[in-house]
N, C-alpha and C positions, 0 to 999 in steps of 0.2 A: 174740212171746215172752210167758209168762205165767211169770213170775219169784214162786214162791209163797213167801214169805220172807225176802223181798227186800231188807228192813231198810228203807234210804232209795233203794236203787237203786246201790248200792254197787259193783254185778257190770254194771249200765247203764257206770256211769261209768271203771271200771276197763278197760271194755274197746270204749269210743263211739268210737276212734279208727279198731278193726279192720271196724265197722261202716259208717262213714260213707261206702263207696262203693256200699252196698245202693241200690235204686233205692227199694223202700221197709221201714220198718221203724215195728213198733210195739210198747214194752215198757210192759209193765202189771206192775204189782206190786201182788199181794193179799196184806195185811200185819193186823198188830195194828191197832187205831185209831189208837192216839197216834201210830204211825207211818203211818197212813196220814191224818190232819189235819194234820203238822205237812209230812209230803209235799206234797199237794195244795195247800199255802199255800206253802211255801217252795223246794220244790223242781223240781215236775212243768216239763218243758219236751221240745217239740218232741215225739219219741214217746212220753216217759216218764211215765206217768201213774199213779196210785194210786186201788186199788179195797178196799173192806171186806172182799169175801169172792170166791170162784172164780166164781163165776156172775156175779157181778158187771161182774170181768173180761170172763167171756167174753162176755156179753151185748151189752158195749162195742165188742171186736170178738174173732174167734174166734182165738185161737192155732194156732199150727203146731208149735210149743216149748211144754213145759213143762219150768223150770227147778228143780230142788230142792235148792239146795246150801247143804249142812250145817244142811237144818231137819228132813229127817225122822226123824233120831235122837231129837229132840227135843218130838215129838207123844205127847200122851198117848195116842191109839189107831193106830200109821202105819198096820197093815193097813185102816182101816175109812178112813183117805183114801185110802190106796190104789185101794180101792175105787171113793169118788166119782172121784178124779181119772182111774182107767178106762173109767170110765162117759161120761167127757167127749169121747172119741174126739179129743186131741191124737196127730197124726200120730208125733211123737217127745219124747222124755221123756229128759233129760239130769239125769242126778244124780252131783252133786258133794259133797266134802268130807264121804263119812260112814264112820262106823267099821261096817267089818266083822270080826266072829272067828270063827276057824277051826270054830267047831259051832254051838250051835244059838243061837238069838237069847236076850240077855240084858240084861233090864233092870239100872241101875247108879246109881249115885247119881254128879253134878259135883259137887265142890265149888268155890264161887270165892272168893277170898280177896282182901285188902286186897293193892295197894292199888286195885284194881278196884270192888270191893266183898262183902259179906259175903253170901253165895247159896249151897242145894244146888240143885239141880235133876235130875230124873228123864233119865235117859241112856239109849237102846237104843244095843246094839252088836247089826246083825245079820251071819247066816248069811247067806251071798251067795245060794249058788242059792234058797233060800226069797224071797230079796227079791225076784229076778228075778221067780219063779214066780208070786210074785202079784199082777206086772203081764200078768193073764192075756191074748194077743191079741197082746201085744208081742214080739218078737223082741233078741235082745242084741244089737247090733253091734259093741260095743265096751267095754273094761272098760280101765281106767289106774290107773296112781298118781298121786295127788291133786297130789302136787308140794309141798306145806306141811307136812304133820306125817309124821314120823318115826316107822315102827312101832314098836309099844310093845308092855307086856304087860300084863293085869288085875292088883288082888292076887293072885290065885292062881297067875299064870303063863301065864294063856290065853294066846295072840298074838293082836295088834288090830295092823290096817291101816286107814288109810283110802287111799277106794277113791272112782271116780267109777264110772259105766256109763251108755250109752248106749242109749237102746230105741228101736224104729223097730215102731209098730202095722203089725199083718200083715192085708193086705186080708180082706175077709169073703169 
């Protein structure tokens, strides 16, 4: 599993119980620095491990999974990861927790507020079939609700769900 996002391992840990009858298993998570230094000092154990960047990962060892959940709303370019992360040929690509709206894709502004702390940050909501589309090679297998947030609606009234999808690369 190549968990791109991964925080501390967050999505390792919440779900190592439904894993531990794998015969083997290995998660990497390629994160920010600070969270990939205070990983690898405090946290990494047994499969879980912390890398700087995707290559990195995979270089480590090669994934079967790629996990995306609830970071690619949050890239300033997702089509041009998109991109690299296709070029990686992961068998399947599991994307969780992102908002999609009923047209076309739209950049947004978060705001985060006390008492969390004082932050905007750049937000994409996308168009589902275009997200799919430009995991060129991959096939949908499966589309869900996220299970956590409660569709909503923009200022303007768009509707916004989040959404997960599953892809499964289609042989050459």
């Amino acid at each position: 599993m190549l968990d791109f996002g991964g925080s501390l391992g967050s999505t390792y840990f919440q779900n190592r119980r439904f894993l531990s009858n794998l015969e083997s298993l290995s998660w990497s998570v390629a994160e920010q620095s600070h969270f990939v230094a205070c990983g690898q000092q405090e946290i990494a154990e047994g499969p879980l491990r912390f890398f700087y960047s995707v290559e990195e990962a995979i270089a480590f060892q090669r994934p079967t999974v790629l996990l995306l959940s609830g970071v690619i709303q949050c890239l300033d370019r997702p089509y041009e990861w998109i991109e690299k992360f296709v070029s990686c040929g992961i068998d399947y690509v599991l994307i969780d927790r992102t908002a999609f709206t009923t047209g076309a894709d739209r950049l947004t502004l978060q705001h985060v507020r006390a008492p969390i702390y004082e932050a905007v940050y750049p937000t994409w909501f996308f168009g589902q079939q275009k997200l799919v589309d430009a995991f060129a090679g991959y096939a949908l297998v499966a589309d869900f609700d996220n299970g956590f947030t409660a569709a909503t609606q923009l200022e303007d009234g768009t509707p916004v769900c989040w959404r997960g999808l599953f892809l499964r690369r289609q042989p050459r």
